[in-house]
Backbone bond lengths (Angstrom), bond angles and torsions (degrees), N, CA, C in turn:
res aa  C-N    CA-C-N  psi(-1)  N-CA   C-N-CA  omega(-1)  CA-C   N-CA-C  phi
1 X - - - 1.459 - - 1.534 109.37 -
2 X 1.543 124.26 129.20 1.211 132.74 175.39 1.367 100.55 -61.67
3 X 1.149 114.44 134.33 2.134 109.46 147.30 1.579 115.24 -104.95
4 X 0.968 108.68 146.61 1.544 139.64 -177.26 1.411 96.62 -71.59
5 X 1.530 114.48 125.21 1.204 127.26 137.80 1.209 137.69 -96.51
6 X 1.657 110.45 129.08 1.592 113.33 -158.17 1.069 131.61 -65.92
7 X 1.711 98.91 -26.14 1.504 137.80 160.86 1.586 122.74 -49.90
8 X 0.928 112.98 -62.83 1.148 134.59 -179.13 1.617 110.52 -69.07
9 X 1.231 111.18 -44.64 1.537 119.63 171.57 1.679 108.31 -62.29
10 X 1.070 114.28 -35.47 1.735 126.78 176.96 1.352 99.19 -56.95
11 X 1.681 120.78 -59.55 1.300 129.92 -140.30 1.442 93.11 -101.65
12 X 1.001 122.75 -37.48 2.063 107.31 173.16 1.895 100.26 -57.13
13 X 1.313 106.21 -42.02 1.758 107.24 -156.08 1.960 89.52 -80.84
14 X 1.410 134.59 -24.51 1.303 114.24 138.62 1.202 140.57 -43.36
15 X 1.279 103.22 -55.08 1.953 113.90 -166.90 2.115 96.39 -73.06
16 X 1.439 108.90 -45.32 1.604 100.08 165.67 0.972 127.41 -45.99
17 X 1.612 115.78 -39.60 1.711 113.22 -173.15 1.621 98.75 -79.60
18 X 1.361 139.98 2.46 1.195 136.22 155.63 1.405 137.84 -85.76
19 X 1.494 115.38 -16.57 1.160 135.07 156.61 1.992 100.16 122.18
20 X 1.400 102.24 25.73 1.484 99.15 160.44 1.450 124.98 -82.09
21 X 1.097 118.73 1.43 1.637 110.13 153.07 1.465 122.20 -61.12
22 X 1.641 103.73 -31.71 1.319 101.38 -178.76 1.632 125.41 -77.15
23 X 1.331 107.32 4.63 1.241 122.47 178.57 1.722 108.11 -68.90
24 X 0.948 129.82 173.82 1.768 144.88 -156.45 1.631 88.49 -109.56
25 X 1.205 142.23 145.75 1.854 153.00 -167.90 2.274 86.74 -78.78
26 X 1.398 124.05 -18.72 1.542 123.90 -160.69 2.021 84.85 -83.21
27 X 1.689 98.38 -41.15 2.127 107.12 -167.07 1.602 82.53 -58.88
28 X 1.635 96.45 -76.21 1.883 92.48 -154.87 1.519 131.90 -52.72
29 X 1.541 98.33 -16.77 1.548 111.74 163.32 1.211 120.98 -61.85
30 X 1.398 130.53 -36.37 1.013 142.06 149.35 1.629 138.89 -45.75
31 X 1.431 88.50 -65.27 1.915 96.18 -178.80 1.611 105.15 -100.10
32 X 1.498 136.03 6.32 1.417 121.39 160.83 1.676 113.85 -58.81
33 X 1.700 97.96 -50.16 1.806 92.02 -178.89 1.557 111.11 -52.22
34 X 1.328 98.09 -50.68 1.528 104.16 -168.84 1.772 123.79 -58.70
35 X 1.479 109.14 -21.53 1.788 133.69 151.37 1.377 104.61 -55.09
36 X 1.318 104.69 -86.41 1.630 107.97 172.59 1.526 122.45 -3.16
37 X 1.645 98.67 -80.73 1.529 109.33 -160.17 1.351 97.45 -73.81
38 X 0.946 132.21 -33.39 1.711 118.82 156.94 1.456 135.29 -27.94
39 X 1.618 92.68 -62.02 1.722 112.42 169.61 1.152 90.77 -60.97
40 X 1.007 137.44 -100.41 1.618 142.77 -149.25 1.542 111.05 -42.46
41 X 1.072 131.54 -19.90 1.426 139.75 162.51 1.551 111.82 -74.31
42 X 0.930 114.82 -63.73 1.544 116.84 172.06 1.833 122.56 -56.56
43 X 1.046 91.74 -35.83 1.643 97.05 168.91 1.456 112.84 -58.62
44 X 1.706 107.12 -61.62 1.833 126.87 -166.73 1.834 72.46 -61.63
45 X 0.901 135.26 -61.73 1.588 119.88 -149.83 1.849 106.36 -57.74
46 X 1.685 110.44 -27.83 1.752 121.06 -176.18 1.271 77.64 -50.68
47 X 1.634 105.46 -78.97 1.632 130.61 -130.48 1.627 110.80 -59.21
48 X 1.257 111.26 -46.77 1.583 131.64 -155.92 1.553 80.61 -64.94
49 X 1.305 161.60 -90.45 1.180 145.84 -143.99 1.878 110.60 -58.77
50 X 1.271 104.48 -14.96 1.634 106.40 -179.24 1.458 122.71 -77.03
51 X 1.891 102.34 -21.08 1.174 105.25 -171.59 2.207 114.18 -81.70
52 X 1.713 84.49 153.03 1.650 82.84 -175.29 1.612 108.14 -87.62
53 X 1.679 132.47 166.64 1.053 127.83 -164.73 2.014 111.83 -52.84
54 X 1.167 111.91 -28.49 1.025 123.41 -162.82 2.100 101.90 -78.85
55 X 1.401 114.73 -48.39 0.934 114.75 176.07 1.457 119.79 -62.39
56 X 1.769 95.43 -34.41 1.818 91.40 -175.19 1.567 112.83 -74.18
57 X 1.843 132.49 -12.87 1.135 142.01 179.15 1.675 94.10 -76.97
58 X 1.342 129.26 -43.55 1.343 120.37 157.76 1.750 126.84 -41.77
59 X 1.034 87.38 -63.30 1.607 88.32 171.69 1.492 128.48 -55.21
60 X 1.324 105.71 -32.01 1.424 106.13 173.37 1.925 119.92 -63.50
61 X 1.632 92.62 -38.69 1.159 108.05 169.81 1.978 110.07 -51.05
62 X 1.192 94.40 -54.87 1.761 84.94 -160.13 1.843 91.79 -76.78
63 X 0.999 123.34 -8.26 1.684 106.53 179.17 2.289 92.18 -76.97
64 X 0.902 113.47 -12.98 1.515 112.76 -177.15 1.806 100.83 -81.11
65 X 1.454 130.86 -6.51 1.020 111.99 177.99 1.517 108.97 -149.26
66 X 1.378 111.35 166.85 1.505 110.80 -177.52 1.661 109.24 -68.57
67 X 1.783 110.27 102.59 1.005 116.84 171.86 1.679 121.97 -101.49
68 X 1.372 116.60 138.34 1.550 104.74 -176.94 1.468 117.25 -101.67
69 X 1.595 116.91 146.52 1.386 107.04 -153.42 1.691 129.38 -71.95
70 X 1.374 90.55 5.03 2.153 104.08 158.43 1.597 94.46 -82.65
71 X 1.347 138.75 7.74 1.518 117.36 174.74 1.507 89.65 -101.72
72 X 1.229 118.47 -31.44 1.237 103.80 -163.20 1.360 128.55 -96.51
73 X 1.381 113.22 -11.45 1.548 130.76 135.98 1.143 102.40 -40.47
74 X 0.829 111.54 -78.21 2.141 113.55 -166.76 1.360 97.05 -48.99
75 X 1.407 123.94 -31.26 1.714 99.07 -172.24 1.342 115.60 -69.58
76 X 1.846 103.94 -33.33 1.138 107.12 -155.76 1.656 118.03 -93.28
77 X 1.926 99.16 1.04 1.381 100.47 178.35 1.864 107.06 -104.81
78 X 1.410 98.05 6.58 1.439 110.28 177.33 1.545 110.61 -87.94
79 X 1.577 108.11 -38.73 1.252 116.69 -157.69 1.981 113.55 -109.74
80 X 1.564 97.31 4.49 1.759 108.41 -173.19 1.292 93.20 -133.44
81 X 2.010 128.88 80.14 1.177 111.17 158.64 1.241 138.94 -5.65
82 X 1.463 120.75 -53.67 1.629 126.11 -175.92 1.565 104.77 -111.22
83 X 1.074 116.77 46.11 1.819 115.72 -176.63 1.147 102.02 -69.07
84 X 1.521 143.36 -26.61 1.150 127.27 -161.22 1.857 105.25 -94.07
85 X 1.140 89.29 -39.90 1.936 93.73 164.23 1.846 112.93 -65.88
86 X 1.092 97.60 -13.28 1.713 82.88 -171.28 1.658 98.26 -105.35
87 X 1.332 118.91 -33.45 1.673 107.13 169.15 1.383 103.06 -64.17
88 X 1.523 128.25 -26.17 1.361 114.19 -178.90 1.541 135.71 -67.28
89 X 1.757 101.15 -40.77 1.204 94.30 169.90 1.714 111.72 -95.98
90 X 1.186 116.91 12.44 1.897 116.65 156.99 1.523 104.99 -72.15
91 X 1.450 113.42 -31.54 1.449 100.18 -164.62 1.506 102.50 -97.17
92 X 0.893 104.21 -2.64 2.152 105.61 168.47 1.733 111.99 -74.08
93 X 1.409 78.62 -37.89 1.949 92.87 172.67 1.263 108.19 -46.82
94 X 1.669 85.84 -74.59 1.687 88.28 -169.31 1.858 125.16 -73.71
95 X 1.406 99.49 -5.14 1.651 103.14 -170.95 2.249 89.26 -80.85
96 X 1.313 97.97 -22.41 1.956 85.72 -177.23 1.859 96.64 -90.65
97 X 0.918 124.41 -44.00 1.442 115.73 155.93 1.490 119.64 -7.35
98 X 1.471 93.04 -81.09 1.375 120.04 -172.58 1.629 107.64 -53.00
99 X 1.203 120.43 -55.76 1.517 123.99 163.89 1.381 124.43 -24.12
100 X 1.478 91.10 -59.30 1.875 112.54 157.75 1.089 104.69 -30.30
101 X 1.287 99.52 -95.31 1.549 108.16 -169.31 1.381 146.06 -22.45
102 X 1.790 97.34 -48.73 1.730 131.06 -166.37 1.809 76.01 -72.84
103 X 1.779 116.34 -54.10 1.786 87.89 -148.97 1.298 117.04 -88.17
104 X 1.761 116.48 39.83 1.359 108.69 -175.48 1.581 101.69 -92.32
């Protein structure tokens, strides 16, 4: 069974509302990772100062093992009171970014 990433589900339904559907399956194969690790960098960069000493000794823990990225949602909406406001306005950032980007 596949699992859903929440991330990733965010960041395709960004890059679509920019006109990356219209891209060829050879583009988005290409520039989804390269979206991705962006988002996911910019987020860990929101979050990682939010966390308390206790959560960040957690985190260290799950970077020590194969974690899947519904664990790490859950860590991070367990462990960042306002996680859902702070991926939100990171991902406004990066969703006008991205706009940028797509209409050059």
């Amino acid at each position: 069974m596949t699992q859903q990433n929440p991330l990733e589900d965010l960041i395709v339904s960004i890059l679509n509302a920019n006109g990356f559907e219209n891209l060829d399956d050879d583009a988005k194969a290409t520039y989804l990772p390269q979206f991705m690790a962006q988002a996911e960098q910019r987020i860990g960069a929101a979050l990682m100062p939010l966390l308390t000493k206790e959560s960040a000794a957690e985190f260290v823990e799950l970077t020590k093992k194969e974690t899947t990225p519904e664990q790490w949602w859950k860590f991070w909406e367990t462990s960042v009171p306002n996680f859902t406001e702070v991926v939100k306005a990171t991902m406004e950032k990066f969703a006008g970014e991205v706009k940028e980007s797509l209409a050059l």
